[in-house]
DRENDO-1510 file (C-alpha; in Angstrom, 1 decimal, always signed):
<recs>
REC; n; res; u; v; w
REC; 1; UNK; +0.0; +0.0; +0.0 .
REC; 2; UNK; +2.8; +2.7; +1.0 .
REC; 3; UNK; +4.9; +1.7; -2.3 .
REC; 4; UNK; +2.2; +3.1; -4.1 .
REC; 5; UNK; +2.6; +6.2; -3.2 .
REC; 6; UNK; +6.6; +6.1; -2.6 .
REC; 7; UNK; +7.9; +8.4; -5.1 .
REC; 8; UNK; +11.3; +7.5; -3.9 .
REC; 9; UNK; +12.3; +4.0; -4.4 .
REC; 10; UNK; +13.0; +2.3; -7.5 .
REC; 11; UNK; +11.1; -0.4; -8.5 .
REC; 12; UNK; +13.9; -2.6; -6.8 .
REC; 13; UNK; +14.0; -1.2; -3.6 .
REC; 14; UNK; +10.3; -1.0; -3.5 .
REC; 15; UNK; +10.4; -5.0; -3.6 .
REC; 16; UNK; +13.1; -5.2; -1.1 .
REC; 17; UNK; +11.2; -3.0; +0.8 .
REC; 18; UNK; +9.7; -3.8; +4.1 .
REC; 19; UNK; +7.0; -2.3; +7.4 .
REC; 20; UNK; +9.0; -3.0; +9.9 .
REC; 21; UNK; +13.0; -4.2; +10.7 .
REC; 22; UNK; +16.0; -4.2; +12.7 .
REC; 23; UNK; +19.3; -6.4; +13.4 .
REC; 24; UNK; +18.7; -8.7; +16.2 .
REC; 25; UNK; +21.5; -7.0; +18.4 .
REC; 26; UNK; +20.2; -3.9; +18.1 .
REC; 27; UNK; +16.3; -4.8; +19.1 .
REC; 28; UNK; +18.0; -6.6; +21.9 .
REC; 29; UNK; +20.7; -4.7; +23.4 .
REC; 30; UNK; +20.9; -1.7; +21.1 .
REC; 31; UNK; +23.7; -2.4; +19.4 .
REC; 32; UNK; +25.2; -4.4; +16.2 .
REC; 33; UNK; +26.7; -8.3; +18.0 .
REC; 34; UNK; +29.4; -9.1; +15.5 .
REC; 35; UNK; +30.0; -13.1; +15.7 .
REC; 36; UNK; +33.6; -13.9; +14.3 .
REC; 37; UNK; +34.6; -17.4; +13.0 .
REC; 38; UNK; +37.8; -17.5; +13.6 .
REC; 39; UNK; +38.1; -20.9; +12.5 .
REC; 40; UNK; +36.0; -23.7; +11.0 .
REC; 41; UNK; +35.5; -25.4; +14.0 .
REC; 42; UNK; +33.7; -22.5; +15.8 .
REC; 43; UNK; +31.2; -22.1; +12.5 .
REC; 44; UNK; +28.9; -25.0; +14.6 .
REC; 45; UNK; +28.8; -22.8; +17.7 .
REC; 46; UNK; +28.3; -19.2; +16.1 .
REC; 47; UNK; +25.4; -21.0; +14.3 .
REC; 48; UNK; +23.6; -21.9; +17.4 .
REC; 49; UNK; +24.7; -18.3; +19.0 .
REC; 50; UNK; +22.8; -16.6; +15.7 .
REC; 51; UNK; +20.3; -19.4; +16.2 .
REC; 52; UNK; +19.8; -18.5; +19.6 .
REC; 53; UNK; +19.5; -14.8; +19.6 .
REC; 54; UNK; +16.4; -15.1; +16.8 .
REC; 55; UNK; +14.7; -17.6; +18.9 .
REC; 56; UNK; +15.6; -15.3; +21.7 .
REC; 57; UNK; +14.5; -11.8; +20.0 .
REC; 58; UNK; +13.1; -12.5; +16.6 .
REC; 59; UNK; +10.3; -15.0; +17.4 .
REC; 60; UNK; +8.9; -13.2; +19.7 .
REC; 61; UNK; +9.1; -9.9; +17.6 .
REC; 62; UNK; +7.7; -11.7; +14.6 .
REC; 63; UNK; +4.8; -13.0; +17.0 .
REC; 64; UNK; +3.9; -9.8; +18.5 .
REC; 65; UNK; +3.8; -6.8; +15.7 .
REC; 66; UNK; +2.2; -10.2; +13.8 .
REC; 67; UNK; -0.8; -7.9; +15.1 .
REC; 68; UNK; -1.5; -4.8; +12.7 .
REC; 69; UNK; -3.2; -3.4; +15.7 .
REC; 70; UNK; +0.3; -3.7; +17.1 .
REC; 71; UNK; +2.1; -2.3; +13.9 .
REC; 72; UNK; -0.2; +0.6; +13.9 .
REC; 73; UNK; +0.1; +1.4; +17.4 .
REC; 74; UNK; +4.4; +1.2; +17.4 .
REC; 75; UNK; +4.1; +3.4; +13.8 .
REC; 76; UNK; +2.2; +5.9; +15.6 .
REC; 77; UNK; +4.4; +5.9; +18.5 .
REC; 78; UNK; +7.8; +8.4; +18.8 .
REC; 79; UNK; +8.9; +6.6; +21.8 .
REC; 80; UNK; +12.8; +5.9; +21.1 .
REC; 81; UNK; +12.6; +2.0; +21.7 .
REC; 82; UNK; +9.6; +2.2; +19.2 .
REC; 83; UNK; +11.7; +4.2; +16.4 .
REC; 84; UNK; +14.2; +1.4; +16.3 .
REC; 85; UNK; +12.1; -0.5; +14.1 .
REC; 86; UNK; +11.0; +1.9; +11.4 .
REC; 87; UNK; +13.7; +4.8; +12.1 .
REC; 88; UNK; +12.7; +7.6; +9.5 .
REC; 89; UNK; +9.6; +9.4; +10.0 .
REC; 90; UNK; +8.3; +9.8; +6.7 .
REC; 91; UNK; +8.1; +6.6; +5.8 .
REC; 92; UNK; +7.0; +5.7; +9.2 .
REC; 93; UNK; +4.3; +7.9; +9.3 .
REC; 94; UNK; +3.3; +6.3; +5.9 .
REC; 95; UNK; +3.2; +3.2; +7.4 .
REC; 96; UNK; +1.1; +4.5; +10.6 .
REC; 97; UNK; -1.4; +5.5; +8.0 .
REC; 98; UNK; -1.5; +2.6; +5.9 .
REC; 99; UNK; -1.8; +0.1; +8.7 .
REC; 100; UNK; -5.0; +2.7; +10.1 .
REC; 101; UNK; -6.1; +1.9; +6.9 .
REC; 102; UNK; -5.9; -1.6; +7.1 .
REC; 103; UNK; -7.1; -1.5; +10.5 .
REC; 104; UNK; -10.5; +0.6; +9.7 .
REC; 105; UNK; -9.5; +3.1; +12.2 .
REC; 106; UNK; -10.5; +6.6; +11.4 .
REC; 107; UNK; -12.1; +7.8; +14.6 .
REC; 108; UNK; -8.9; +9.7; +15.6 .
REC; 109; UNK; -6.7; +9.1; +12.3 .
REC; 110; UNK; -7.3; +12.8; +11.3 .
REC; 111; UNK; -6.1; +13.9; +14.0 .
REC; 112; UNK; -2.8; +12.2; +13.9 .
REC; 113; UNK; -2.3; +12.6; +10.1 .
REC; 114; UNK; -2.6; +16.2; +11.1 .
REC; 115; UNK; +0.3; +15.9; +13.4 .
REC; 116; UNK; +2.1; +14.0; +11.7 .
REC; 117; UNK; +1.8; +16.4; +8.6 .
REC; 118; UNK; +3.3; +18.8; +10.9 .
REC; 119; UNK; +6.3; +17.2; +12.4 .
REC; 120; UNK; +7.3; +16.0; +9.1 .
REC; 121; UNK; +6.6; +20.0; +8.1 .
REC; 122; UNK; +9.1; +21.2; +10.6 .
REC; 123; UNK; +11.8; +18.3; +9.6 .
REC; 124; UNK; +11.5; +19.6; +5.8 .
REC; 125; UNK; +11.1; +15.7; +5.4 .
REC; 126; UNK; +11.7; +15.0; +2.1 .
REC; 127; UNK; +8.6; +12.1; +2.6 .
REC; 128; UNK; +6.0; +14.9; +3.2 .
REC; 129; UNK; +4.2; +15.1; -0.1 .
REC; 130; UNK; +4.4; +10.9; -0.3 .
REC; 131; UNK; +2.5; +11.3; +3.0 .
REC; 132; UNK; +0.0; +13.7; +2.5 .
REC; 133; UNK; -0.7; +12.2; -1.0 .
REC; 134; UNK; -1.1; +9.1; +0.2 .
REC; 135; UNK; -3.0; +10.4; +3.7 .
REC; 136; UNK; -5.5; +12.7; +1.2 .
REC; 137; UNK; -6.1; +9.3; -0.9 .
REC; 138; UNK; -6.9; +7.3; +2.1 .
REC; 139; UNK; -8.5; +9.8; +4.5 .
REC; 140; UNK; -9.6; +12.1; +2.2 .
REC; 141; UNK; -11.4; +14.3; +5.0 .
REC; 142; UNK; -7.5; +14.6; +6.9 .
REC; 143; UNK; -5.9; +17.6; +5.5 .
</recs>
């Protein structure tokens, strides 16, 4: 839904393109974790490491924003440990709107595409016509 209004991906990135994403390390102690094989006998026990930290952290990530209720509410949010996952607000916002979309919520969606329009405004995010073209199209009551 937000690739059709993305006037800034190719048609490549748009299908490498995804809602939400992060590396494991980073979701889990907000950093990169760098496993080195430094010989072919440890390749067994870094696979069960890498293993380990996506049963650990990725699961359970998968599992709970498996929820667009969930996606929605994280888009929406500008709480830092929410950010990780979709870093740049233009396309974040985008998402927020889309998943609204999805999620048949437009009881208060005008009010946040309204302050979103605004933040991204102040940034001089180079998303903001993407956005409202996109928010117009779907809310068309919303700016």
């Amino acid at each position: 839904l937000v690739n059709q209004y993305d006037t800034k991906l190719s048609p490549q990135e748009k299908r490498n393109s995804m809602t939400l994403g992060g590396e494991l390390g980073n979701l889990s102690v907000g950093k990169n974790i760098r496993f080195t094989i430094d010989y072919a006998t440890s390749i067994s026990t870094i696979c069960d490491q890498v293993l380990e930290q996506f049963e650990v952290v990725g699961i359970p990530l998968l599992h709970r924003y498996s929820d667009i209720g969930e996606v929605h509410r994280l888009l929406s949010s500008s709480d830092r440990t929410d950010t990780v996952l979709c870093p740049f607000k233009g396309p974040r916002y985008m998402r927020a709107v889309a998943a609204a979309s999805i999620l048949g919520t437009d009881i208060s969606i005008n009010a946040l595409i309204r302050q979103f329009d605004a933040e991204l405004a102040q940034d001089r995010d180079l998303y903001q016509a993407d956005f409202r073209t996109m928010s117009k199209a779907l809310f068309p009551a919303s700016l």
